[in-house]
C-alpha positions in Angstrom: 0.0 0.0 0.0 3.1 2.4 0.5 4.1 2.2 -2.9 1.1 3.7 -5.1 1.4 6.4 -2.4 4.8 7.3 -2.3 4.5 7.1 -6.6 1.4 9.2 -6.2 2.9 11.7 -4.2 6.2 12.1 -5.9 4.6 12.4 -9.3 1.0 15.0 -8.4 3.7 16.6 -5.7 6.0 17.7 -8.9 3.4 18.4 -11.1 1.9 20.5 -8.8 4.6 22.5 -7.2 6.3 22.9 -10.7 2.5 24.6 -11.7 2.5 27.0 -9.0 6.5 27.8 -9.4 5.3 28.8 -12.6 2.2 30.9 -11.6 4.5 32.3 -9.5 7.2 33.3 -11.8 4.4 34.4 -14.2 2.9 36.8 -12.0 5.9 38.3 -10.7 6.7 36.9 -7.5 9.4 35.2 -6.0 9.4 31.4 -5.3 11.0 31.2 -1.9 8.5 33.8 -1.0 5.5 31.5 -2.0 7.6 28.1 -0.7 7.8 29.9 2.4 4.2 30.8 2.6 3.2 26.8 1.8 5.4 26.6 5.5 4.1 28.8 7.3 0.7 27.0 7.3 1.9 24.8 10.1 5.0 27.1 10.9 3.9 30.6 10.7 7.7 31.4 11.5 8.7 30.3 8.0 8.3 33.3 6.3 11.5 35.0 8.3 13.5 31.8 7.7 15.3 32.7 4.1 16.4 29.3 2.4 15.8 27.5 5.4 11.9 28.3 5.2 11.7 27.9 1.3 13.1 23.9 2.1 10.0 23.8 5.4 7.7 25.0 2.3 8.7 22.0 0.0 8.3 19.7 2.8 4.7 20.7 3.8 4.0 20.8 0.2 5.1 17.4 -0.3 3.8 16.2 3.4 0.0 17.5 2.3 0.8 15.5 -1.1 0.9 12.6 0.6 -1.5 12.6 3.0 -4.0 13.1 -0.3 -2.9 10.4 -1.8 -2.6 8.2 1.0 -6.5 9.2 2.0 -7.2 8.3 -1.8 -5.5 5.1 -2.0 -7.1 3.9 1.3 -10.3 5.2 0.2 -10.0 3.4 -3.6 -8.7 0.2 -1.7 -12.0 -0.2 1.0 -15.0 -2.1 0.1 -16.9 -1.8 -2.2 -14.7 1.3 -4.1 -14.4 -0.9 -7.6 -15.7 2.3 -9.5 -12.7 4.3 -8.1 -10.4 2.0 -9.5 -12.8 1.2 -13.0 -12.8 4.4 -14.1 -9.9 6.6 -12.6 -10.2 9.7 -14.8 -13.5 10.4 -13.7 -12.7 9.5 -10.1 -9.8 11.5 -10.2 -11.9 14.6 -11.5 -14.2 14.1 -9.0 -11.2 13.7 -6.1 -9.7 17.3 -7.7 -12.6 18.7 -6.7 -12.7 17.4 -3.4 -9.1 18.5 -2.4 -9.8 21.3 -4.0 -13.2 22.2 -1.4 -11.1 21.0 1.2 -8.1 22.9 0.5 -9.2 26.3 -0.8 -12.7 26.7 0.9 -11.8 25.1 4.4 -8.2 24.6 5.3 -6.7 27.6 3.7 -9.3 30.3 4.7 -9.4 28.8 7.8 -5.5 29.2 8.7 -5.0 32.5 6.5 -7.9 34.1 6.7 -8.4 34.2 3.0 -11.5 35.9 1.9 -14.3 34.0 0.4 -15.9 34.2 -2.6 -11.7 33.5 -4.4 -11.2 35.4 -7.4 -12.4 33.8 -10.9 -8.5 33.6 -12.1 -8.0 32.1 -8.9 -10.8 29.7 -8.6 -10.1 27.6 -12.4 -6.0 28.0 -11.9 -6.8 25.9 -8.5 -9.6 23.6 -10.1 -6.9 22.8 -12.9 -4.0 22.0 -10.7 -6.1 20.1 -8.2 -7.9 17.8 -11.0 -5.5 17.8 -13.4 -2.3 17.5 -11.7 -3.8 16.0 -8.3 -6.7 14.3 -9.0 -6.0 12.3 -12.3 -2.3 11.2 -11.5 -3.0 10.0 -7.7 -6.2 8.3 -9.1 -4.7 6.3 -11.9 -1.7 5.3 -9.7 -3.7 4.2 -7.3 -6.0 1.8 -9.8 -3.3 0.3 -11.4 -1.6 -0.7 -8.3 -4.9 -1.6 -7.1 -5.9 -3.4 -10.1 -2.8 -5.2 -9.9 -2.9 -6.2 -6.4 -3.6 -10.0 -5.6 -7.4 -10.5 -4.0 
C-alpha cells in the first residue's frame, strides 16, 4: 500500500509545485516567498527563515501531497470502491474537486484568513492543478496498483 502512495505523491507533488513555481514566476513573485508561505501553514515562523523556510515549504508541500494520496488510496482500496479503480479519470476529476473544497474553501481560509468568494483567475487555476495534476495522476496510480494487487 506504500508504494502507489509514495509514486502518487512524488509524481501529483512535482506536477503541482512545478504549476504553482510557474504561476508564480508568471505573475511576478518570487518562489522562496511563495515556498515559504506553503510553510508557514503549520509554521507561521517560515516566512522570516530565508532558504531554510523555502526547504520547510517543500516539505509541507510534499507532506500535504501525501497525505491526499494516501487518504485516496485507502479510500480506492476499501469495500466496495471498484468504480474508483474502474474508471480513474472520472474519479480523479471528482477527487480534484474534493481536495480542491477542502483545501481552498476550508483549510486555507481557515489558517489564513483568506476571503471568500476567491477570485475567478484564482478559482479555475486551483480547479486545474487540483484535477488535473492531483486528482488524475494520484487516481490512476492508485488503480493500477490496485488493479494489480492480488485479492
Amino acid at each position: 500500500m506504500l508504494r502507489p502512495i509514495a509514486i502518487a505523491t512524488a509524481v501529483a507533488g512535482t506536477l503541482d509545485i512545478l504549476f504553482a513555481m510557474i504561476l508564480t514566476i508568471f505573475f511576478g513573485r518570487q518562489i522562496g516567498d511563495m515556498l515559504r508561505y506553503v510553510a508557514s501553514g503549520p509554521f507561521p515562523q517560515a516566512v522570516e527563515m530565508g532558504a531554510g523556510g523555502a526547504i520547510l515549504g517543500l516539505l509541507v508541500h510534499f507532506a500535504l501531497m501525501a497525505i491526499m494520496a494516501a487518504a485516496y488510496v485507502w479510500f480506492a482500496s476499501s469495500n466496495r470502491r471498484e468504480h474508483l479503480i474502474s474508471m480513474p479519470l472520472r474519479a480523479g476529476v471528482a477527487y480534484g474537486i474534493v481536495t480542491y473544497i477542502v483545501m481552498n474553501l476550508i483549510v486555507v481560509p481557515l489558517r489564513f484568513g483568506t476571503p471568500l468568494p476567491p477570485s475567478t483567475r484564482s478559482i479555475l487555476t486551483q480547479l486545474f492543478a487540483h484535477i488535473v495534476l492531483v486528482g488524475i495522476p494520484i487516481a490512476i496510480i492508485a488503480a493500477r496498483h490496485l488493479r494489480s494487487r492480488p485479492s
